[in-house]
PyMOL CGO cylinders between C-alpha atoms (Angstrom):
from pymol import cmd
from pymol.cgo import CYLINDER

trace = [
    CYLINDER, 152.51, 104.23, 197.27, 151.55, 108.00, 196.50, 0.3, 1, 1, 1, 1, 1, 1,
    CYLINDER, 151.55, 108.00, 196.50, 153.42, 111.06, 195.92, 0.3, 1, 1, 1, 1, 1, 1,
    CYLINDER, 153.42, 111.06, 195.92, 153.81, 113.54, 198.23, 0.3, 1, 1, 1, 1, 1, 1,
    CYLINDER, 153.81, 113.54, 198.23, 155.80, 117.16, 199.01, 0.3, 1, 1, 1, 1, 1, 1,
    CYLINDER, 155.80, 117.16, 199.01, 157.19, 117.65, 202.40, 0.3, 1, 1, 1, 1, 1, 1,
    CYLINDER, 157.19, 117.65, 202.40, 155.75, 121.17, 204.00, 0.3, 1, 1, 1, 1, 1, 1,
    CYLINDER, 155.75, 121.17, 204.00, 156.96, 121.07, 207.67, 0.3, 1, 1, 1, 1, 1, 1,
    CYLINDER, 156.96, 121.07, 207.67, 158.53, 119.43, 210.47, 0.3, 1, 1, 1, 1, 1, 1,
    CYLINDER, 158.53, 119.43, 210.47, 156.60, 118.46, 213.28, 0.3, 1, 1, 1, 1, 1, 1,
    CYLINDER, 156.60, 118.46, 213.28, 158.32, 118.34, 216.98, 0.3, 1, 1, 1, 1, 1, 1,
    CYLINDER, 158.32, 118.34, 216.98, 157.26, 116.09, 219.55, 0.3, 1, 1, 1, 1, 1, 1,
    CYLINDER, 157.26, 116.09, 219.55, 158.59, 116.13, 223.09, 0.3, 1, 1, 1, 1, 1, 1,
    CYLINDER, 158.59, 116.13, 223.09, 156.82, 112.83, 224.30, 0.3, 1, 1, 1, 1, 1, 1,
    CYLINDER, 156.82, 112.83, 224.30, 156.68, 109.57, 222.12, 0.3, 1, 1, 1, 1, 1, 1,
    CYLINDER, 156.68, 109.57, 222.12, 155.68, 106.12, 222.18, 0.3, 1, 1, 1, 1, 1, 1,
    CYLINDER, 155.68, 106.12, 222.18, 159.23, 104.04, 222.94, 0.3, 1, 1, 1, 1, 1, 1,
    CYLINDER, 159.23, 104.04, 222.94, 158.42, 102.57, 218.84, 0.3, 1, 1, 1, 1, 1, 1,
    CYLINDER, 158.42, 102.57, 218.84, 158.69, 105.61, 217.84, 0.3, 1, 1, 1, 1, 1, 1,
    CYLINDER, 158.69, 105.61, 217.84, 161.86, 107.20, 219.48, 0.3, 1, 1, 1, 1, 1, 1,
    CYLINDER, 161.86, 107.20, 219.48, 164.34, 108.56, 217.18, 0.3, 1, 1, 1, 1, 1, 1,
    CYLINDER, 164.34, 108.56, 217.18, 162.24, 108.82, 214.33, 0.3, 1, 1, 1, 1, 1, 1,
    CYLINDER, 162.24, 108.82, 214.33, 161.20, 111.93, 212.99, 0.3, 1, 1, 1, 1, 1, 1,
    CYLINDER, 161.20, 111.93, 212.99, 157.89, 113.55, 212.04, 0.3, 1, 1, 1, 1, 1, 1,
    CYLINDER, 157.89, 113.55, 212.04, 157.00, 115.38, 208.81, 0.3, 1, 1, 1, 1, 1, 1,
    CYLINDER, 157.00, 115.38, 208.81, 154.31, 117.41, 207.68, 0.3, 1, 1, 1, 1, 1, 1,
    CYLINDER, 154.31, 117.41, 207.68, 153.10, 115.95, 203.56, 0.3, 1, 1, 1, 1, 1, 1,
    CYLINDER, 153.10, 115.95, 203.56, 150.69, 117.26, 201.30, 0.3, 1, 1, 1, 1, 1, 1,
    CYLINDER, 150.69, 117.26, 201.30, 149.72, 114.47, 198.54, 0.3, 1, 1, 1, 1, 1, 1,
    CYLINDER, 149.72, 114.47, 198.54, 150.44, 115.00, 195.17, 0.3, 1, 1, 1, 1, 1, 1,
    CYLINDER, 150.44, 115.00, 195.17, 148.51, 113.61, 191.75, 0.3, 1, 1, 1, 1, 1, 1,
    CYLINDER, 148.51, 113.61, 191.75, 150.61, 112.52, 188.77, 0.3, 1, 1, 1, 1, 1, 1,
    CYLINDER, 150.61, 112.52, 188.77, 150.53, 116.27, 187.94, 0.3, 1, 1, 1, 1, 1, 1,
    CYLINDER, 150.53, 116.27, 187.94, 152.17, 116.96, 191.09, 0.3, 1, 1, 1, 1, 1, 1,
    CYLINDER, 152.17, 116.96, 191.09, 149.30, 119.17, 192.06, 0.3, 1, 1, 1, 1, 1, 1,
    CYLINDER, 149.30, 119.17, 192.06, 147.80, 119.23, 195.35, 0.3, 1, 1, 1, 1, 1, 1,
    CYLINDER, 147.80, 119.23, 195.35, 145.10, 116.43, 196.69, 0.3, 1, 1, 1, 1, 1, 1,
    CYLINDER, 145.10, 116.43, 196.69, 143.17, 116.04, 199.76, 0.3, 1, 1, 1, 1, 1, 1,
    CYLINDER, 143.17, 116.04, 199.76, 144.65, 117.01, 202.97, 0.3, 1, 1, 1, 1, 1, 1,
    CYLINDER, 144.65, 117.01, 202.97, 148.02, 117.48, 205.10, 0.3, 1, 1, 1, 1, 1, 1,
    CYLINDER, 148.02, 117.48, 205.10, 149.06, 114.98, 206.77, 0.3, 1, 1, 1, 1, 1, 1,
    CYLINDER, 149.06, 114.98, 206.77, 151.67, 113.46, 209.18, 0.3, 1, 1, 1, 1, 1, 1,
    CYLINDER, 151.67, 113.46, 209.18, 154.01, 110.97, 208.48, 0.3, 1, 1, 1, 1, 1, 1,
    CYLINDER, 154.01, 110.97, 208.48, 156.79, 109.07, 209.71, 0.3, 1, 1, 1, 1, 1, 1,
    CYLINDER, 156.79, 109.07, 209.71, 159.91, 109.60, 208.28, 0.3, 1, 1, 1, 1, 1, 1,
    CYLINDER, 159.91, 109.60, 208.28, 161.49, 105.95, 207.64, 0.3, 1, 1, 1, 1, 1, 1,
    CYLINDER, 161.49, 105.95, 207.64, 164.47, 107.46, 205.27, 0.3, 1, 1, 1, 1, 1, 1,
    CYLINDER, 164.47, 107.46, 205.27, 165.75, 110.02, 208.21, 0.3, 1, 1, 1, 1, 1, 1,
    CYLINDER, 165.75, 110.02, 208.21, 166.68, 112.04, 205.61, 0.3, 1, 1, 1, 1, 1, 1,
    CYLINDER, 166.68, 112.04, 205.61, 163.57, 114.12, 203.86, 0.3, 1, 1, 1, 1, 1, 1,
    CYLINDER, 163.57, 114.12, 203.86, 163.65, 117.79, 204.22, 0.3, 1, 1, 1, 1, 1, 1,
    CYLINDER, 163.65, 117.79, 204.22, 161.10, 120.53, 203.31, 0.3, 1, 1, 1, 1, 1, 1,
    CYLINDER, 161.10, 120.53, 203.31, 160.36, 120.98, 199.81, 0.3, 1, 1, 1, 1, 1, 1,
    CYLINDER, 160.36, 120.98, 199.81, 160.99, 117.52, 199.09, 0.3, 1, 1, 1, 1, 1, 1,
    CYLINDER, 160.99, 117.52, 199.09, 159.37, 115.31, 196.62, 0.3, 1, 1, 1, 1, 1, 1,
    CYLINDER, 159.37, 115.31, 196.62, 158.69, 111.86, 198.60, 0.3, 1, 1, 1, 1, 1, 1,
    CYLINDER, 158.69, 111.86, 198.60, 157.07, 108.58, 197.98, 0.3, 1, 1, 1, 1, 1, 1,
    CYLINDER, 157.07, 108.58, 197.98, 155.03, 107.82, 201.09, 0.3, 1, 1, 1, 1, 1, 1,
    CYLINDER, 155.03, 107.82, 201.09, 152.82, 104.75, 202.48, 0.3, 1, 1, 1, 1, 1, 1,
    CYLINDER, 152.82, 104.75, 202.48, 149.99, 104.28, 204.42, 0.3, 1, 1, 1, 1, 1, 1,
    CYLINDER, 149.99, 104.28, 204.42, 149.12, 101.48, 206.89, 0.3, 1, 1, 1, 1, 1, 1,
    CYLINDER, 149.12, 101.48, 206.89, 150.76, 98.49, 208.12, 0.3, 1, 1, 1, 1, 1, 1,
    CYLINDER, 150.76, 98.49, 208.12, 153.29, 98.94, 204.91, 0.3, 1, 1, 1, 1, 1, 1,
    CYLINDER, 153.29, 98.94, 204.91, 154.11, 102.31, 206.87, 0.3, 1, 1, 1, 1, 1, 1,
    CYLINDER, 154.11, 102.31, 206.87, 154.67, 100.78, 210.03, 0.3, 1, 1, 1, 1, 1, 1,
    CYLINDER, 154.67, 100.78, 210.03, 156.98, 98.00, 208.75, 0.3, 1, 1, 1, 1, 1, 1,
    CYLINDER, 156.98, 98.00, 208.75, 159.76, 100.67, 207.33, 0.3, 1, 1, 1, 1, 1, 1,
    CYLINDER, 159.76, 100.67, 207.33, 159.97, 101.99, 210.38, 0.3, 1, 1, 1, 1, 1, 1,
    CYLINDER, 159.97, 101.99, 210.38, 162.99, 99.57, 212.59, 0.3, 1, 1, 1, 1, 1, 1,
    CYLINDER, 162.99, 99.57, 212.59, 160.58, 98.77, 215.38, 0.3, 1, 1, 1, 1, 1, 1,
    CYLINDER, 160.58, 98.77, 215.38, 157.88, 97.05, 213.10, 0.3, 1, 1, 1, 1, 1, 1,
    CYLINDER, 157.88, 97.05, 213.10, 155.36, 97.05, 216.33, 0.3, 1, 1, 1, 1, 1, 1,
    CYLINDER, 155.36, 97.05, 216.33, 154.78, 100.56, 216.22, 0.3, 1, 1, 1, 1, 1, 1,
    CYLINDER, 154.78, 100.56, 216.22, 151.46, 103.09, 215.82, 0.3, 1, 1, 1, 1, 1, 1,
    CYLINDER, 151.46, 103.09, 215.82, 152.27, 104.58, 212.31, 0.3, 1, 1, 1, 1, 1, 1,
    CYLINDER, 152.27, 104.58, 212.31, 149.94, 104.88, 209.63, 0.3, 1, 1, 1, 1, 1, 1,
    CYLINDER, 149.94, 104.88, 209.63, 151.50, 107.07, 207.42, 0.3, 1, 1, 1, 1, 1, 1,
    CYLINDER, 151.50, 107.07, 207.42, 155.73, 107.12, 206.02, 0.3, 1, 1, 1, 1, 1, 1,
    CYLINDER, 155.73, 107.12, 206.02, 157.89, 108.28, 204.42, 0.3, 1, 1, 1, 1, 1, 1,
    CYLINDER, 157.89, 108.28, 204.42, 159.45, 105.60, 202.46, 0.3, 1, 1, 1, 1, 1, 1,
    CYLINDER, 159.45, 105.60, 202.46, 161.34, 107.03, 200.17, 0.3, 1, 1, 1, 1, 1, 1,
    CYLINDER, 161.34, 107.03, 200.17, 162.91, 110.47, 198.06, 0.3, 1, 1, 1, 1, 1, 1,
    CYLINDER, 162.91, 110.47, 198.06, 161.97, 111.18, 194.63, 0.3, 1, 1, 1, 1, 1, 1,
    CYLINDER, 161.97, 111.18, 194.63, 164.77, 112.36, 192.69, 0.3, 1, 1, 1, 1, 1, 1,
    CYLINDER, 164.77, 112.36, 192.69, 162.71, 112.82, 188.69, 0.3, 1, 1, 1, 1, 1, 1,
    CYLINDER, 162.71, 112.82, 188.69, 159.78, 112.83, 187.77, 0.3, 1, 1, 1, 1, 1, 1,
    CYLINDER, 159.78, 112.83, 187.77, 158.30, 112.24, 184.32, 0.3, 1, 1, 1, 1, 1, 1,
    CYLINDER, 158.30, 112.24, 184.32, 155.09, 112.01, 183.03, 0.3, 1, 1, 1, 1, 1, 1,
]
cmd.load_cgo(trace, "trace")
């Protein structure tokens, strides 16, 4: 599990039938300093409910694929959940 900030929505007129209904977000990980690390990326958004400028918790790999409903499904990377505090 990593940290991560939601930056943008990402719309998609053609899906595989896994992945109907679920929505796409645009997350930049975070360290435990909440700064920036390594790339953008897209992610699945397994909560339905993450909006830009949110702090998230996300998960890569077949983890990311089982929050999703359909757990046969092509994601690597989800949201899995929304961080309400942090402290370090």
């Amino acid at each position: 599990m990593e940290l991560a900030k939601v930056i943008g929505n990402l719309i998609s007129t053609q899906k595989v039938s896994s992945l109907e209904g679920v929505k796409f977000m645009i997350v930049q990980p975070l360290n435990e300093n909440l700064e920036s690390v390594g790339e953008a990326a897209i992610a699945t958004d397994a909560t339905h409910q993450a909006g830009i400028g949110e702090l998230v918790f996300i998960e890569s790999g077949r983890e990311a694929a089982m929050a999703l409903p359909q757990v046969f499904n092509p994601s690597d990377l989800s949201i899995i959940g929304i961080v309400d505090d942090v402290y370090v």
